[in-house]
C-alpha positions as CSV (number, residue, x, y, z in Angstrom):
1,X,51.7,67.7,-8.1
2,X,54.6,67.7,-10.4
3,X,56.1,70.6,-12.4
4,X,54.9,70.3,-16.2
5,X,56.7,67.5,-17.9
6,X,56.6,68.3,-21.9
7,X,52.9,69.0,-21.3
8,X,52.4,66.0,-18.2
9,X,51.1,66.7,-15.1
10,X,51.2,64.3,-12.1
11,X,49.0,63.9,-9.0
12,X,49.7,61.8,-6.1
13,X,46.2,60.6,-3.8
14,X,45.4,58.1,-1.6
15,X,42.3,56.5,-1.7
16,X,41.1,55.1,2.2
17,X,39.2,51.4,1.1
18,X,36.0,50.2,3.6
19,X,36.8,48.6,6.3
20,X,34.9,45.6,5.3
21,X,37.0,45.6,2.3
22,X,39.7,45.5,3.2
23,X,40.7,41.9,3.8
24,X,39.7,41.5,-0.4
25,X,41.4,44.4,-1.7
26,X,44.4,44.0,0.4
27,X,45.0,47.4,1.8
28,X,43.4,50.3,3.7
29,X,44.3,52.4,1.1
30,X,44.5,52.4,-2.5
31,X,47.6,54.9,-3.7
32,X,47.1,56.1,-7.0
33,X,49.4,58.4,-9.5
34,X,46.5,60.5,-11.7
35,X,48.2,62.0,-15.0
36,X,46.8,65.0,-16.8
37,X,48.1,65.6,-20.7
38,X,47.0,69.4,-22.1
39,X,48.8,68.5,-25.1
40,X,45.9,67.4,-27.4
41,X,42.7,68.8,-28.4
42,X,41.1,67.8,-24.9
43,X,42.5,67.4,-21.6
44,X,43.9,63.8,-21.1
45,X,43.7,61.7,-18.0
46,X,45.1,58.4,-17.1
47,X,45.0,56.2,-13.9
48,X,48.2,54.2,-12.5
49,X,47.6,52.4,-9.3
50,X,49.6,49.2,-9.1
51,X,48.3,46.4,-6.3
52,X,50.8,44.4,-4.3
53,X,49.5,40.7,-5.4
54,X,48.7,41.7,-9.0
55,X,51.5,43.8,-10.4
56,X,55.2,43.5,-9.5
57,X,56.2,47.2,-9.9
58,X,55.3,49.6,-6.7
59,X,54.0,53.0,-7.6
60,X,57.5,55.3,-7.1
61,X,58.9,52.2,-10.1
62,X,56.1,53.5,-12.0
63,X,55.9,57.0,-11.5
64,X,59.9,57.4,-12.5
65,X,58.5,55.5,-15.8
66,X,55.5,57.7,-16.5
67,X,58.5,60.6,-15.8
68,X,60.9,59.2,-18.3
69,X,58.3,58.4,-21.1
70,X,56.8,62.2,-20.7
71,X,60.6,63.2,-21.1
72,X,61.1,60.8,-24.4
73,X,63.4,58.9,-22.8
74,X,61.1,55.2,-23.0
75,X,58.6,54.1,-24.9
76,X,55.7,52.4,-24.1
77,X,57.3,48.8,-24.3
78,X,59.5,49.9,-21.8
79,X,57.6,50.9,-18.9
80,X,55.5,48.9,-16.0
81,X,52.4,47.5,-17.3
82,X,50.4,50.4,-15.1
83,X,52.3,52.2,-15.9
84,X,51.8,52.3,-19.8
85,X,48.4,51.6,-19.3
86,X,47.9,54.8,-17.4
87,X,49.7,56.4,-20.2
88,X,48.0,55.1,-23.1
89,X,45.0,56.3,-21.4
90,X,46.1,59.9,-21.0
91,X,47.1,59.6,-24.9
92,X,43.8,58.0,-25.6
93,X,41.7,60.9,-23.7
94,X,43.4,63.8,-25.3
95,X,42.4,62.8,-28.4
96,X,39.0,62.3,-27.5
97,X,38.2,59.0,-26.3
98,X,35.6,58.8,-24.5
99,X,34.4,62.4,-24.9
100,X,30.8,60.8,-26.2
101,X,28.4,58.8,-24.4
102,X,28.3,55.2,-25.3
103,X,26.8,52.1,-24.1
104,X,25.2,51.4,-21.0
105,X,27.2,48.6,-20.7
106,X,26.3,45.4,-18.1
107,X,28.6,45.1,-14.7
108,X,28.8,42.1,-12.5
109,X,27.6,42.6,-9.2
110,X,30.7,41.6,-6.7
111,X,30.0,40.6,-3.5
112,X,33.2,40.3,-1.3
113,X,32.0,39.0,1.9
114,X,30.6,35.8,3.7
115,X,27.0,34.5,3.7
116,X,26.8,36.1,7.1
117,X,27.4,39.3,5.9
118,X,24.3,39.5,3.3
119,X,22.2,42.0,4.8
120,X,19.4,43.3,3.4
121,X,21.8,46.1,1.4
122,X,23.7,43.6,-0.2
123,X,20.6,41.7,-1.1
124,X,19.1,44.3,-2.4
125,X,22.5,44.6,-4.6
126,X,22.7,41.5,-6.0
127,X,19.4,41.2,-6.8
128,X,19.7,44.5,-9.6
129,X,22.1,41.8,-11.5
130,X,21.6,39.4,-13.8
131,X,25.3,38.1,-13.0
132,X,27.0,37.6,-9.6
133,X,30.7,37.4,-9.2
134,X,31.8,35.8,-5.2
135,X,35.5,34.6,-4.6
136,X,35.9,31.1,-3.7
137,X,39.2,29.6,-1.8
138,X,39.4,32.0,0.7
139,X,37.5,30.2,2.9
140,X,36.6,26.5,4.2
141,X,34.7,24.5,1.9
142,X,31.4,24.7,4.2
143,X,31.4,28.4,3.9
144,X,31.7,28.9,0.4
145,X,29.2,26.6,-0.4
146,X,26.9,28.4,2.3
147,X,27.6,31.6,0.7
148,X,26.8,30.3,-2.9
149,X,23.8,28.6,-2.0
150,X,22.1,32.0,-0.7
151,X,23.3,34.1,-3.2
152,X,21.5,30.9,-5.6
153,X,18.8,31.3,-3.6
154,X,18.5,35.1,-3.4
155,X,19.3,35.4,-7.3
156,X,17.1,32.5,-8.7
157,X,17.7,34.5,-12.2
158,X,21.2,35.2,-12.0
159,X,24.0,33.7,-12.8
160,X,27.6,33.0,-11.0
161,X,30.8,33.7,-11.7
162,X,33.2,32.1,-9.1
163,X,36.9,33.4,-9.2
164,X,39.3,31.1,-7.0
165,X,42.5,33.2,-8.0
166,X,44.4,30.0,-8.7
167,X,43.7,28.7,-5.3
168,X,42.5,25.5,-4.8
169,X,43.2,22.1,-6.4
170,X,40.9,20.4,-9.0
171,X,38.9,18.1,-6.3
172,X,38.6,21.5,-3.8
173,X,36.8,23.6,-6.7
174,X,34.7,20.4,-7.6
175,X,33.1,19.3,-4.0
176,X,32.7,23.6,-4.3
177,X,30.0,23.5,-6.5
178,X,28.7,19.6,-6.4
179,X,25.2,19.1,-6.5
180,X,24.3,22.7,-7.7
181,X,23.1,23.2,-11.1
182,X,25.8,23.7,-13.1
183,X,23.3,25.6,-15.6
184,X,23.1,28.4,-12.9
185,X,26.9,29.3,-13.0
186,X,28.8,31.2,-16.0
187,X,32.0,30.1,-15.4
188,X,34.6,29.1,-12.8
189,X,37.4,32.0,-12.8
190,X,40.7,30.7,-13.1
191,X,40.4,28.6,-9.7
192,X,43.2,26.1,-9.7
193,X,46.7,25.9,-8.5
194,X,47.5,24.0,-11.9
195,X,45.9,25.8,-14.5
196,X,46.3,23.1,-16.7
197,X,43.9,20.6,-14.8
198,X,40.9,23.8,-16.3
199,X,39.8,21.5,-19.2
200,X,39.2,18.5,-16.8
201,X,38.0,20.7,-14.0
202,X,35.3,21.7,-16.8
203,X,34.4,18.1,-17.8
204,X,33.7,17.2,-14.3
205,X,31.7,19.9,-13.4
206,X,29.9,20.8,-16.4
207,X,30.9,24.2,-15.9
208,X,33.0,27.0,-18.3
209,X,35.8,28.1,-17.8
210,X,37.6,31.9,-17.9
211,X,41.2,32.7,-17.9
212,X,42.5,35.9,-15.7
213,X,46.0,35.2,-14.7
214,X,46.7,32.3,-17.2
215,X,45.9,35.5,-19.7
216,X,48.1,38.0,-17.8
217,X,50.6,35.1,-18.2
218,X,53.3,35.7,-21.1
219,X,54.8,32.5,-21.1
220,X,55.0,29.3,-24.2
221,X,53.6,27.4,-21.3
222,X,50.4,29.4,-21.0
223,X,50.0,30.3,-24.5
224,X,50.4,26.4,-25.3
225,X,47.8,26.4,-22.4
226,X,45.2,29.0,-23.9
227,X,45.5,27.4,-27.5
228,X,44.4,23.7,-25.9
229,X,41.7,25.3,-23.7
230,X,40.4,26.5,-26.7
231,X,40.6,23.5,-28.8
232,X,38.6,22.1,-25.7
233,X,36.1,24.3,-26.2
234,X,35.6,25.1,-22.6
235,X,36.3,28.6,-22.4
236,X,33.4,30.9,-21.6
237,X,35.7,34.3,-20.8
238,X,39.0,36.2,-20.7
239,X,39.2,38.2,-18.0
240,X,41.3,41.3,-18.9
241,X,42.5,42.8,-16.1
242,X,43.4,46.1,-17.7
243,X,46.7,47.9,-16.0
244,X,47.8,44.7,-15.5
245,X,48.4,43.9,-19.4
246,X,50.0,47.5,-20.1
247,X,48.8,50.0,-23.0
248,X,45.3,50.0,-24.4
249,X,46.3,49.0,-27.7
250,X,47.5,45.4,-26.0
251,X,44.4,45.2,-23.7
252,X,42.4,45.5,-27.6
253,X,45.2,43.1,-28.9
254,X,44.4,40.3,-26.4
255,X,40.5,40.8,-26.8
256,X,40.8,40.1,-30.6
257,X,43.2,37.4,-29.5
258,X,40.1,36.2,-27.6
259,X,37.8,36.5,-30.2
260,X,39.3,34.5,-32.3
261,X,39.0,31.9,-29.6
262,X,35.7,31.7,-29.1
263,X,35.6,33.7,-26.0
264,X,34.4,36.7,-24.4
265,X,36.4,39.7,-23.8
266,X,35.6,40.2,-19.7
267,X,37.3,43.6,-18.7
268,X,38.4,44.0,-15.2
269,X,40.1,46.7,-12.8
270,X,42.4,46.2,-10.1
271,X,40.2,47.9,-7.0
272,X,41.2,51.2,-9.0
273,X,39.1,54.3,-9.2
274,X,35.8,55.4,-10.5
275,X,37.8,57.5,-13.4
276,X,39.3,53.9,-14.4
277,X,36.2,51.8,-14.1
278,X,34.3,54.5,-16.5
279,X,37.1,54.8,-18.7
280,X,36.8,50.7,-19.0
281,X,33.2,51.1,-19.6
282,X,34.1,53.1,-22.6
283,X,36.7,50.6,-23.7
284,X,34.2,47.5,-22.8
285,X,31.4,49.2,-25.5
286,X,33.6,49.7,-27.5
287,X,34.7,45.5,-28.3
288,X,33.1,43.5,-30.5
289,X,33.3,40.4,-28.2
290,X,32.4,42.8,-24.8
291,X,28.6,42.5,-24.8
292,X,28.8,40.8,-21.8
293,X,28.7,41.8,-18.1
294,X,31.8,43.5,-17.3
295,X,34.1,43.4,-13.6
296,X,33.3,47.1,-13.3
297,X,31.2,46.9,-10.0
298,X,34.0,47.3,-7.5
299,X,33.3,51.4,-7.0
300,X,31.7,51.3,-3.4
301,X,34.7,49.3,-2.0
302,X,36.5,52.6,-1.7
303,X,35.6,55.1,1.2
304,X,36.7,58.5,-1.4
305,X,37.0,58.7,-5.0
306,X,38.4,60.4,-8.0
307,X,35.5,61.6,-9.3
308,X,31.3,60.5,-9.2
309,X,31.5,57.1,-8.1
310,X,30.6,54.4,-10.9
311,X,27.8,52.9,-9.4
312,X,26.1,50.2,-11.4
313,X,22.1,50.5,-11.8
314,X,19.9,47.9,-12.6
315,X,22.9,46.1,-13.8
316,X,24.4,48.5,-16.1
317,X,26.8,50.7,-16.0
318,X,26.3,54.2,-17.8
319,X,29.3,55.4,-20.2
320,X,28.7,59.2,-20.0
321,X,31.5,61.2,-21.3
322,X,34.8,60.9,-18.8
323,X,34.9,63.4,-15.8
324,X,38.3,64.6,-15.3
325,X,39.7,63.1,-12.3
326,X,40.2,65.8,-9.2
327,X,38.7,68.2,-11.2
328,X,39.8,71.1,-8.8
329,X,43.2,69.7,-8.3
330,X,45.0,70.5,-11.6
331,X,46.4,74.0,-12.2
């Protein structure tokens, strides 16, 4: 832990992932920077864990930024997106939010591994949720139709989500999900190479369509992109992946931004902590356009957490006032 920083504390973990979750989170450990401000009326926590893949800063990059904001040195605008979202959420926390209960709010169950590995567990899992969310891409056509046909099968009331992290070209994704019913899936996450084949990808396969890293995306091109998806009418979702788009008054900027598109506001985390995916919770209830089942689910990937793991039940996730994170570790 750091020395006090104008009223920030900092606490450096490591968080071992399951083995079997590895290969999807992309480490064996998730390394995390917690933040404590005693400045406000309550004790204020944020989370900054940046994932190779997702974010382009490393952790020391934003540390040095969470250091140089506490000292007034930068503002918000200035630092790492996990950075100033792990800020803002300090901020937000020691002036209360979250200090209520709120919600339940809904959580997609994720399932990260192949139709082989559905055991009875992970059955049982999937069938608390009214909404399943698998990754496509990752593997050959014949398995990830294998894998969504059981889940179909074990899930007849569910509904799919399939997230192909802008993998696979428009004719992959399509012989993907041929000759299911289309009326079974929510949407198809962001799964092609060119994002801009989504509004034909749609037309062909009778399916929605929800924007993660076309929304992370800043440039003309995707925002010319988002405004013709939504003249399309063919977005069901924007994912908001949350440290990923910076401070929490952008990640509310971008769902209103959503809104006014016609689409839900779908809040995600980045493999983060239990403190983050309750703190998102909180945020989720808290948007008009977020009554809908939330990428929240992702708590038993991890081995150890930061606080009582967020596990979904029946399909909901509860929003009971924040824990601190580490509760024993701060001074």
């Amino acid at each position: 832990m750091s020395d006090d920083m104008l009223g920030v504390e900092i606490l450096r973990v490591s968080l071992p992932v399951r083995a079997e979750a590895q290969r999807i989170v992309g480490c064996a450990a998730r390394e995390i920077a917690f933040l404590r401000i005693a400045d406000g009326p309550h004790a204020g926590f944020g989370e900054c864990a940046p994932l190779a893949g997702l974010h382009r800063e490393g952790l020391d990059e934003s540390v040095e930024a969470i250091e140089r904001w506490s000292d007034g040195e930068i503002e918000f605008e200035a630092m790492p997106p996990s950075a100033a979202f792990a800020a803002s959420c300090a901020i937000e926390t020691s002036e209360g939010f979250g200090t209520r209960p709120s919600g339940p709010v809904a959580v997609a169950a994720f399932f990260s591994g192949g139709v082989e590995e559905i055991d009875d567990a992970a059955a049982h899992m999937l069938r608390a949720h009214r909404t399943v969310k698998l990754k496509i891409g990752r593997a050959s056509e014949e398995a990830d139709r294998a894998l969504i046909g059981r889940v179909l099968e074990l899930v007849p009331d569910a509904r799919l989500r399939l997230d192909g992290n802008r993998m696979l070209t428009e004719a992959e994704c399509v012989a993907r999900v041929h000759g299911f019913d289309a009326e079974r899936f929510e949407y198809l996450e962001d799964p092609l190479k060119d994002p801009s084949r989504l509004a034909a990808l749609s037309a062909r396969t009778g399916i929605a369509v929800a924007l993660d890293e076309t929304v992370v995306d800043g440039s003309p091109a995707a925002h010319a992109l988002r405004d013709e998806l939504a003249r399309e009418d063919c977005v069901a979702a924007w994912v908001l992946r949350l440290s990923a788009l910076g401070p929490l008054s952008r990640v509310r900027a971008i769902a209103r931004e959503a809104e006014a598109r016609g689409a839900h506001a779908v809040l995600s985390t980045a493999y983060e902590s239990s403190y983050a995916l309750r703190l998102a919770a909180h945020l989720a209830a808290s948007l008009p356009n977020g009554r809908c089942a939330h990428g929240l689910g992702t708590a038993s990937l991890l081995a150890e957490d930061s606080c009582a793991p967020a596990i979904p039940v029946a399909g909901f996730l509860a929003c009971d006032p924040l824990p601190a994170p580490f509760v024993e570790a701060w001074s």
